[in-house]
Structures are given as structure tokens and as C-alpha cells.
N, C-alpha and C positions, 0 to 999 in steps of 0.2 A: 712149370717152374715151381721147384721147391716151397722156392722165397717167398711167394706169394700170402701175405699174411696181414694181420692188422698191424699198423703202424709203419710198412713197407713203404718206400718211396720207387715211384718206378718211373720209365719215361714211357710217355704214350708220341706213337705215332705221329706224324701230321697226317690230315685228312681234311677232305675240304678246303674249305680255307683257314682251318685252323691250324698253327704251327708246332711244332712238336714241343713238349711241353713236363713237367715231372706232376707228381698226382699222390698223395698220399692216400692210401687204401686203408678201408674203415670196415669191410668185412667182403670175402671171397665169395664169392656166389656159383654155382654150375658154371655159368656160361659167361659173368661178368665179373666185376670187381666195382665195388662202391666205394666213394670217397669223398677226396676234396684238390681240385687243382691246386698248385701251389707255386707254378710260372703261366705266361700265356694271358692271353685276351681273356679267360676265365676264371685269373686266378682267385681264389677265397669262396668258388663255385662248387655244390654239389654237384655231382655225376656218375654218373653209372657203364663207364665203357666197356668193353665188351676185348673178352681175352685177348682176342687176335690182333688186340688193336696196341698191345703192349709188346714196346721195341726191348725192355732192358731193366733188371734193378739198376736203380742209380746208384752210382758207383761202383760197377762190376762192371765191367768190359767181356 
């Protein structure tokens, strides 16, 4: 994904038990994307998910 950039909003997956959720990304890595949840059971949480785990920029269908 292009899009993939600092200050990007995207939606991450559900996995586990955790439910699908939007994420602000704070810098691109190989294989992950670092940020900040910003819906969800973690939101105002650092984390570190992992590309595959990313459904969609939000608001782009």
C-alpha cells in the first residue's frame, strides 16, 4: 500500500480477541508499522502491528 506513511490512519484487522479497530501510523518499518491505536480496547496504546494485519486506509474503500 502506497498510503502507508506517517500520520496515516488505517484499519487494523480483528485478531484474537481484539476487534477491528483504526491506528494512526508513526513511522513504516519492513515488515510492520508503528503507532498509536485510536479506537478499540487499546485505544491511546503504542503498538507495533504487523503489515498483514492491516484491512484498509480509512476512508478509502
Amino acid at each position: 500500500m502506497a498510503e502507508l506513511k506517517p500520520d496515516a490512519v488505517v484499519v487494523i484487522r480483528a485478531f484474537d480477541d481484539v476487534p477491528e479497530h483504526l491506528f494512526r501510523i508513526e513511522t513504516v518499518e519492513e515488515d510492520r508499522v508503528t503507532g498509536v491505536a485510536l479506537t478499540g480496547p487499546f485505544a491511546g496504546a503504542y503498538g507495533e502491528p504487523p503489515l498483514d494485519l492491516i484491512k484498509s486506509i480509512a476512508g478509502k474503500d
